[in-house]
SEFIRO-588687 format. One record per residue (C-alpha): residue number from 1; residue in one letter; x, y, z. Coordinates in steps of 0.5 Angstrom, whole numbers. Layout:
! SEFIRO-588687
<site resi="NUM" resn="A" x="X" y="Y" z="Z"/>
...
***
This chain:
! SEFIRO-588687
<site resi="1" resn="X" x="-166" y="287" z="83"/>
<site resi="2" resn="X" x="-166" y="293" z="88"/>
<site resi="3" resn="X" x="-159" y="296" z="89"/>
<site resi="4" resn="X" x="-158" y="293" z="96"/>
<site resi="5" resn="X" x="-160" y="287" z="94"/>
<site resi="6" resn="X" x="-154" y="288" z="88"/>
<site resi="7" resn="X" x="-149" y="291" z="93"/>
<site resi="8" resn="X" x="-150" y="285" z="98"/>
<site resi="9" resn="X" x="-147" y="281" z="92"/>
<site resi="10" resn="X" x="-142" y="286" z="90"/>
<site resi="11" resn="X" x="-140" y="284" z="97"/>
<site resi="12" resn="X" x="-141" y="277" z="98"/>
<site resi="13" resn="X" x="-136" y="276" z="91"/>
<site resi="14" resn="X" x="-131" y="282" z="94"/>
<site resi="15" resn="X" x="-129" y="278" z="100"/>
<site resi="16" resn="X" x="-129" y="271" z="96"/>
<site resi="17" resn="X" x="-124" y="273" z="91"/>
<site resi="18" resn="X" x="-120" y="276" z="98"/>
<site resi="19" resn="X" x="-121" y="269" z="101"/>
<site resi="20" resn="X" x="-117" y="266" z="94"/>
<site resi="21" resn="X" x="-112" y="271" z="95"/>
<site resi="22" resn="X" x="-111" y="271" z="101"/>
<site resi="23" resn="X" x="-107" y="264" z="102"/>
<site resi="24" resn="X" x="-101" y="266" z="96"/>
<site resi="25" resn="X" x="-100" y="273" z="99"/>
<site resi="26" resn="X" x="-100" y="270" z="106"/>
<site resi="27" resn="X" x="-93" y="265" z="103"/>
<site resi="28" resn="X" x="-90" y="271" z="100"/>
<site resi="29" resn="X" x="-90" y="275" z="106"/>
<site resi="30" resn="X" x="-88" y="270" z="111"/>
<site resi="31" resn="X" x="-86" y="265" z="107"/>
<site resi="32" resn="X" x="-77" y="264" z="109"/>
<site resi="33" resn="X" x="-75" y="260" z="103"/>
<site resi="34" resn="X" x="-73" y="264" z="98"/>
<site resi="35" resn="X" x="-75" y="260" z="92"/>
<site resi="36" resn="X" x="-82" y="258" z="95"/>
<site resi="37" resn="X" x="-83" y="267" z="94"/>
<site resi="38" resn="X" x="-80" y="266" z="87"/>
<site resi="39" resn="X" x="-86" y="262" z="85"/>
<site resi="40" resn="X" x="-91" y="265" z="89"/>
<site resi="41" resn="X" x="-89" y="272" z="87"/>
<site resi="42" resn="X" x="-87" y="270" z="80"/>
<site resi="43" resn="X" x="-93" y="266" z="77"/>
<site resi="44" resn="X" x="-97" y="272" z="79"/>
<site resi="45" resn="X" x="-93" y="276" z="76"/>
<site resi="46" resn="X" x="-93" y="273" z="69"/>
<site resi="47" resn="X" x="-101" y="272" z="70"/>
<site resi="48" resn="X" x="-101" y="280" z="71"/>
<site resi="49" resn="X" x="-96" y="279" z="64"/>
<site resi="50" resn="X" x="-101" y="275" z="61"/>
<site resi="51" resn="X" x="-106" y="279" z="62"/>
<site resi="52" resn="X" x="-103" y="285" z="60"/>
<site resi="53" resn="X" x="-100" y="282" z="53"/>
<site resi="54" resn="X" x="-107" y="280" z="51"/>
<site resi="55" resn="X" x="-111" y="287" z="52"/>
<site resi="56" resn="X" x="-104" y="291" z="50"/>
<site resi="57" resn="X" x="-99" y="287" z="46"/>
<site resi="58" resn="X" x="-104" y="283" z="43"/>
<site resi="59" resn="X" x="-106" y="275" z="43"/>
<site resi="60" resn="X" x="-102" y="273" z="37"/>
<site resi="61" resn="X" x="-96" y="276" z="40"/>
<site resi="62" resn="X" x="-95" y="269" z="44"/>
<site resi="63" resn="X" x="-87" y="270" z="43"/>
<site resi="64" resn="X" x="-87" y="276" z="45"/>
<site resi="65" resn="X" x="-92" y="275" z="51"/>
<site resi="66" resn="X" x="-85" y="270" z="53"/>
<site resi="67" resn="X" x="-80" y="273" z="52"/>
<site resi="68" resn="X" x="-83" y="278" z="57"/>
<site resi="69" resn="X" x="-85" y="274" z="63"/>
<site resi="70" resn="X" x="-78" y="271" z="62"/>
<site resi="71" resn="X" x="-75" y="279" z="63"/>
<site resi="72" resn="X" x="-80" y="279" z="68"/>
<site resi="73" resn="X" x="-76" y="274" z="72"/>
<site resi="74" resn="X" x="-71" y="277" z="71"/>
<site resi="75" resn="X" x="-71" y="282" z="74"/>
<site resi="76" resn="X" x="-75" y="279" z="80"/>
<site resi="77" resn="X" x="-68" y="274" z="81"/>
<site resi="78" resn="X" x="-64" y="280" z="80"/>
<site resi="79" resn="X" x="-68" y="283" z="85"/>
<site resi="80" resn="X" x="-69" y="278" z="90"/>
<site resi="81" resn="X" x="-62" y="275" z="89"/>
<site resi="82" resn="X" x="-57" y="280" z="89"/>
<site resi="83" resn="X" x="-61" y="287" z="91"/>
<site resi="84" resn="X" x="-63" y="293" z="87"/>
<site resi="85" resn="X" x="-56" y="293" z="83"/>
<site resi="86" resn="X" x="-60" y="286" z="81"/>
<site resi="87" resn="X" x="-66" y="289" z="79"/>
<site resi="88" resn="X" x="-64" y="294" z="75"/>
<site resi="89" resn="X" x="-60" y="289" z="71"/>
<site resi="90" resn="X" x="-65" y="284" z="71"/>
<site resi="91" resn="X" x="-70" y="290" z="67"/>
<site resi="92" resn="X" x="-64" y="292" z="62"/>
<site resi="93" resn="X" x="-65" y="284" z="60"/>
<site resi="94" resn="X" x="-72" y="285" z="60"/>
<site resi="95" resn="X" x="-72" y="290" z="55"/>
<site resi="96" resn="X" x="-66" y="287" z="51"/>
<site resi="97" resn="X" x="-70" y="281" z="50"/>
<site resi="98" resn="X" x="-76" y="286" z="47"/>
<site resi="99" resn="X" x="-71" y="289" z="43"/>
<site resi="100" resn="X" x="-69" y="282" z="40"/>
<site resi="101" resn="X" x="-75" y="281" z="38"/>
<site resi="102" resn="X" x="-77" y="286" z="34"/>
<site resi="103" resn="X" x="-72" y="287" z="30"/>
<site resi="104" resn="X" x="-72" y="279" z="28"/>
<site resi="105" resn="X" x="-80" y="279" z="27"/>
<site resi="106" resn="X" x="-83" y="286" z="25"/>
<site resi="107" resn="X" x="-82" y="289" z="18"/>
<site resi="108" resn="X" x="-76" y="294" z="17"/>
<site resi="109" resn="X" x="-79" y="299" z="17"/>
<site resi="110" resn="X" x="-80" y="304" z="23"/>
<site resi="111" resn="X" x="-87" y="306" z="22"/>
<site resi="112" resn="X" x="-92" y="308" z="28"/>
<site resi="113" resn="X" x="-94" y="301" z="29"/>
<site resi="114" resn="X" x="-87" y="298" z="31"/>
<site resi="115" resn="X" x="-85" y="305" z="36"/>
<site resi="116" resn="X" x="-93" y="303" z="39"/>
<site resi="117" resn="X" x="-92" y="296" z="40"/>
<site resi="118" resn="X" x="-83" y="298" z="43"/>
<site resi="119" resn="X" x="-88" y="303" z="47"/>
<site resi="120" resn="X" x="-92" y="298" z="50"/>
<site resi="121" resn="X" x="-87" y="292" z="52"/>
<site resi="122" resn="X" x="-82" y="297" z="56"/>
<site resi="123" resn="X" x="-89" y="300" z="60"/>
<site resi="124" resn="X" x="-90" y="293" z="61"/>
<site resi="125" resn="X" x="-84" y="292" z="64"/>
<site resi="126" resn="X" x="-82" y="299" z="68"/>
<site resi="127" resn="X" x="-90" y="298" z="71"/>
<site resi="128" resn="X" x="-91" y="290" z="72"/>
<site resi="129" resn="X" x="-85" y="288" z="73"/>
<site resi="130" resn="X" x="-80" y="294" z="76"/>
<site resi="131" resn="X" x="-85" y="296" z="81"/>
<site resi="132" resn="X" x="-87" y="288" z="83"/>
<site resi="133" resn="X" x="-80" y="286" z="83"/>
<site resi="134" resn="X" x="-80" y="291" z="90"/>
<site resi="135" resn="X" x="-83" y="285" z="94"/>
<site resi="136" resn="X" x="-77" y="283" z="94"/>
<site resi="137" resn="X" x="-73" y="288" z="96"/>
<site resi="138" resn="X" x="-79" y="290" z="102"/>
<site resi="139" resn="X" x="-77" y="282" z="103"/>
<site resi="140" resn="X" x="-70" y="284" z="105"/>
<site resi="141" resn="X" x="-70" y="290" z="110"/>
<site resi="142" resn="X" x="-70" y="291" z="116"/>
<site resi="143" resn="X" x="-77" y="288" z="119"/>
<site resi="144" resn="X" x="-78" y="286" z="112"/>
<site resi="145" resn="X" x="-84" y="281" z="113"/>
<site resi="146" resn="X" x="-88" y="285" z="117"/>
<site resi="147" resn="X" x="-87" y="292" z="112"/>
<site resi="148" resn="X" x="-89" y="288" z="107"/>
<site resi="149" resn="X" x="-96" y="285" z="110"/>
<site resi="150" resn="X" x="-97" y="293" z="113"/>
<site resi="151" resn="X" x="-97" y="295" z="105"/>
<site resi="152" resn="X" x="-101" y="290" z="102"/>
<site resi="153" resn="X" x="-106" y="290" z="108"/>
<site resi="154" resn="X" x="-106" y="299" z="109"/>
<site resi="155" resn="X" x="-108" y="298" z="101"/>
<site resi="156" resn="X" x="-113" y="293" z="101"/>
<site resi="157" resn="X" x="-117" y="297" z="107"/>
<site resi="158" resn="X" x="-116" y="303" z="104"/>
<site resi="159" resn="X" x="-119" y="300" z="97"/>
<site resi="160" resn="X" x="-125" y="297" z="102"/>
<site resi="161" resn="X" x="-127" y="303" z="106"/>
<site resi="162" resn="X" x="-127" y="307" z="99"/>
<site resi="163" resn="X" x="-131" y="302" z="96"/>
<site resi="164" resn="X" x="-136" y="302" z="103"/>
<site resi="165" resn="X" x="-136" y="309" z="104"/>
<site resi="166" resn="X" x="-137" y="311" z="96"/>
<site resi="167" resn="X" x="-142" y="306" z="95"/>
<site resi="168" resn="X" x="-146" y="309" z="101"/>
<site resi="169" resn="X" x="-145" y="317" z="101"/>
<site resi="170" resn="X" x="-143" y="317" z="94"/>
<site resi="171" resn="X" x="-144" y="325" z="92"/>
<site resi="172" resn="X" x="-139" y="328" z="86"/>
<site resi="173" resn="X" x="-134" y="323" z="82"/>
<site resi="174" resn="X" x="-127" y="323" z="84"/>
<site resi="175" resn="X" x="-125" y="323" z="76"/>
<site resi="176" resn="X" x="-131" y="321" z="72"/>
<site resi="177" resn="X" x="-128" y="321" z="65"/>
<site resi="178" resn="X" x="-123" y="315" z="68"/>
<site resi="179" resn="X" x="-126" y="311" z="73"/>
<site resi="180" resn="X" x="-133" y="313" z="72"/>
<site resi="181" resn="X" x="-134" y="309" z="80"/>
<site resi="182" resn="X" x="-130" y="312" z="84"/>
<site resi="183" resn="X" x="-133" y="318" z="88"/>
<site resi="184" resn="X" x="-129" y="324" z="93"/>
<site resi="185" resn="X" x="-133" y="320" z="99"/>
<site resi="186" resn="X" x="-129" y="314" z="96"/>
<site resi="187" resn="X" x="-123" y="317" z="97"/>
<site resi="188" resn="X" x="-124" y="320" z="103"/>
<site resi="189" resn="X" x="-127" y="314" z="106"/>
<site resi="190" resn="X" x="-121" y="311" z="105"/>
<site resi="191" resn="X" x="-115" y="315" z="107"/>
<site resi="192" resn="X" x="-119" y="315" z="113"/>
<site resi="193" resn="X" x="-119" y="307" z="113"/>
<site resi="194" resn="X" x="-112" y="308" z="112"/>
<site resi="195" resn="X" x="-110" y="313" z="118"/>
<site resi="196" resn="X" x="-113" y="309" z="123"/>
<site resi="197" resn="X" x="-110" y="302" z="120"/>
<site resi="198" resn="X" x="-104" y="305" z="120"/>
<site resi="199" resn="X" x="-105" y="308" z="128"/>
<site resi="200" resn="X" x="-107" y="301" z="130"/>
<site resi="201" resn="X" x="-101" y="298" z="127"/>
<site resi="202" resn="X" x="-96" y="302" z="129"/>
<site resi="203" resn="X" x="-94" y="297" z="135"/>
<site resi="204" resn="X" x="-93" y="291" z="130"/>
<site resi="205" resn="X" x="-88" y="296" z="126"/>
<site resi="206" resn="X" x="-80" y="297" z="128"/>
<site resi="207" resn="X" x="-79" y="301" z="135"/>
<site resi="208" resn="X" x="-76" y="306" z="131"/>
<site resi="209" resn="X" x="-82" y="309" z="127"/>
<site resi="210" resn="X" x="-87" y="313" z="132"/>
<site resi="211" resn="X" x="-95" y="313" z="131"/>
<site resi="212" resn="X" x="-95" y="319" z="127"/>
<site resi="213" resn="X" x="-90" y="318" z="122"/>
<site resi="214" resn="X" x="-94" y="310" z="120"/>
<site resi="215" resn="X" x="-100" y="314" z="120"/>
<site resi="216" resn="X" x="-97" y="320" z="115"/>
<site resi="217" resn="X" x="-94" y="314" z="111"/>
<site resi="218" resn="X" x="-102" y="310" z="111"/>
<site resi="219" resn="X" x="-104" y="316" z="109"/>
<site resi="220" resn="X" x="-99" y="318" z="104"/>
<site resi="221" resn="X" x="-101" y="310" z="101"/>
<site resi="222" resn="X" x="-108" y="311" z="100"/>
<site resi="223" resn="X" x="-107" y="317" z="96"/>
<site resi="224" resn="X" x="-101" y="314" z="92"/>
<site resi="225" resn="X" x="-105" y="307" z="91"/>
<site resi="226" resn="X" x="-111" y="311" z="89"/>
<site resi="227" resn="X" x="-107" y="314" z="83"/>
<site resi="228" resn="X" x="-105" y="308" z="81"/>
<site resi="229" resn="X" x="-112" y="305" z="80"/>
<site resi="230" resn="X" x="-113" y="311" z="76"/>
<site resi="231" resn="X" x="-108" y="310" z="72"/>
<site resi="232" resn="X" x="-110" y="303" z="70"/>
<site resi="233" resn="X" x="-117" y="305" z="69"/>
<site resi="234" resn="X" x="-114" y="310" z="65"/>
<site resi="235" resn="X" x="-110" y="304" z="61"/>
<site resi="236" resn="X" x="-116" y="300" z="61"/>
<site resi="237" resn="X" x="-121" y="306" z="58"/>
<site resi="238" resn="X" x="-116" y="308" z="52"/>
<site resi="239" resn="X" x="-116" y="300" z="50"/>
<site resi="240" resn="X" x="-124" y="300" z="51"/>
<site resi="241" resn="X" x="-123" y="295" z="57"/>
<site resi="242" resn="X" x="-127" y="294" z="63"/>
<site resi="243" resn="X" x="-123" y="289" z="66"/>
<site resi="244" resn="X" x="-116" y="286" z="64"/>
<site resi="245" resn="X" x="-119" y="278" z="65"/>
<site resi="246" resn="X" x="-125" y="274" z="68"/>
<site resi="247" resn="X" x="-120" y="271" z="73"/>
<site resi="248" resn="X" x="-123" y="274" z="79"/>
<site resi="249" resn="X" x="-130" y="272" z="79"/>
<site resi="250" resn="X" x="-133" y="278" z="76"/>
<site resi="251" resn="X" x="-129" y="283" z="79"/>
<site resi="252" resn="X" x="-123" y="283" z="74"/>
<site resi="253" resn="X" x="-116" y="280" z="73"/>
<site resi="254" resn="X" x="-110" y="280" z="77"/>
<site resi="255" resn="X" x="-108" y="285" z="74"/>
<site resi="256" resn="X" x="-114" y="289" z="77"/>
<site resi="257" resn="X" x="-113" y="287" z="84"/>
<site resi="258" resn="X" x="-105" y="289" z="84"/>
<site resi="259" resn="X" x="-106" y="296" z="81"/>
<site resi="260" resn="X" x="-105" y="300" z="88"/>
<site resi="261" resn="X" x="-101" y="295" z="91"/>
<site resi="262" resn="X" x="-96" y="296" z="85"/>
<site resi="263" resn="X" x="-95" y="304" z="86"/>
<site resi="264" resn="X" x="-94" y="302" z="93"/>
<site resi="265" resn="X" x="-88" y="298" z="93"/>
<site resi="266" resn="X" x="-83" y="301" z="92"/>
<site resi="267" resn="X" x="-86" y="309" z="97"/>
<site resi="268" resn="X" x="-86" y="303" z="104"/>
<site resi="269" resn="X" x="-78" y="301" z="100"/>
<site resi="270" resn="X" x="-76" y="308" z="100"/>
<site resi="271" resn="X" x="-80" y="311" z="106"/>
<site resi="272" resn="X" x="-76" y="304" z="109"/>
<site resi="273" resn="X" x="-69" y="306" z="106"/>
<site resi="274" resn="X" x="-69" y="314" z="108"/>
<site resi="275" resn="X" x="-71" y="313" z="115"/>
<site resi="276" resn="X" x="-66" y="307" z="116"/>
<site resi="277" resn="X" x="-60" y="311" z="112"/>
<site resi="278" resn="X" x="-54" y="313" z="118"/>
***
C-alpha cells in the first residue's frame, strides 16, 4: 500500500471517529439540563478512568478502578453543583477513597511498590478527574456554552492542521524521544489553524473580548494543547503503550481523544474568569 494510499485511510478513520464524537459533545456543550450533562461528561470521564486503570493501576485492581470513578464523580458533582469550592472537595474525597483502600487491601509495609501505586491513583485524579471536572465550571460562566464549544473546537482544528501539515511537509521531529509522529511543521500548522479559528470566531464569543486577545488566546491553547498530548505520550512511552484502548477504531482510546483538551479546560476557565473579574 503506497503512503497516499495509507494516509487517505488514516483520514477517512480520523473524521469516522470525529462523527461518533460529535453527538456526546454536542449535548455536553448545549444540553441545559444539568443531569443529562452529568452523564454525558461522567460516563466519558469513567471510560478515560477505565483506561487509565488498566494500562497504570492494573486490570486486577477492579476495587480500586471504582472507587476512583466514584471519586471522579465526585469531584464532577461538586463541580457542576456547588463550583470551584465543590471541586476542590469532591477531589479531596477522591483521594480519601484511594487512601481507604490502600490501607485495607495492600500489605503493611510501605515499600516502593505501594508509594508507586498511591502515585499513580492521585495523577489520575489530579489529570482526569480535576482537569475534566472544568467542563462544568466553563459550563457556569458567562457565555459559558459558547466558550466551552470554542474550546473544544480550537483544540480539535489545532490537532487536524497539525496532523495535515506534519504529514505533508514533515521535516524535524517536535520531541521524537516521546512522540515519535509529531513534527515542528505539525506544530506550526497547527497554531496557524488555530489563529485563524480563533479570528473567525471572534463575533460568536462575548462583545467584551476583542479579535486579538481570542487569537492570542487560540494561539496559546494550541501550544498549551500540545504539551498536553506530549505529556500523555510520555505516560504511554514509560508504560510501553502505543495507545490507551482499541475504543476509536484504530485511533486509540478515549483517553487519546481527550488529551489536549484536558490541559485546556481550565487556561479558557481561568482566561475567562480574570478577564470578567471587576
Amino acid at each position: 500500500m503506497s503512503l497516499a494510499e495509507r494516509l487517505t485511510k488514516g483520514e477517512l478513520s480520523r473524521w469516522l471517529v470525529a462523527l461518533i464524537l460529535i453527538p456526546p459533545v454536542l449535548l455536553a456543550v448545549f444540553m441545559a439540563n444539568k443531569l443529562v450533562i452529568f452523564g454525558v461528561v461522567g460516563v466519558m470521564g469513567a471510560i478515560c478512568w477505565w483506561e487509565f486503570a488498566v494500562n497504570l493501576l492494573g486490570r486486577e485492581r477492579v476495587g480500586l478502578l471504582l472507587l476512583a470513578v466514584v471519586g471522579w464523580l465526585a469531584t464532577a458533582a461538586g463541580a457542576l453543583f456547588y463550583g470551584p469550592e465543590g471541586q476542590g472537595v469532591g477531589l479531596a474525597l477522591a483521594l480519601g477513597l484511594g487512601a481507604f483502600y490502600l490501607m485495607r487491601v495492600l500489605p503493611e509495609q510501605a515499600d516502593r511498590a505501594v508509594v508507586n501505586l498511591i502515585s499513580r491513583y492521585a495523577l489520575g485524579h489530579l489529570y482526569l478527574s480535576f482537569l475534566l471536572s472544568f467542563v462544568f465550571l466553563i459550563k457556569q460562566e458567562y457565555f459559558g456554552n459558547r466558550w466551552l464549544f470554542f474550546v473544544i473546537s480550537i483544540t480539535a482544528l489545532t490537532d487536524t492542521g497539525a496532523f495535515y501539515a506534519g504529514s505533508r511537509l514533515k521535516g524535524p521531529k517536535l520531541c521524537p524521544k516521546v512522540s515519535p509522529n509529531k513534527t515542528i511543521s505539525g506544530l506550526v500548522g497547527g497554531c496557524l489553524t488555530a489563529v485563524i479559528a480563533g479570528a473567525l470566531s471572534f463575533s460568536y464569543l462575548p462583545p467584551e473580548f476583542t479579535r486579538t486577545s481570542i487569537m492570542i488566546l487560540s494561539l496559546v491553547l494550541a501550544i498549551w494543547g500540545s504539551i498536553g498530548d506530549l505529556f500523555e505520550s510520555a505516560l504511554k512511552r514509560a508504560m510501553g503503550l502505543k495507545d490507551t484502548s482499541g475504543l476509536l477504531l484504530g485511533h486509540g482510546g478515549l483517553w487519546d481523544r481527550l488529551d489536549s483538551i484536558l490541559f485546556n479546560l481550565p487556561v479558557v476557565y481561568f482566561y475567562i474568569s480574570f478577564q470578567m473579574a471587576p
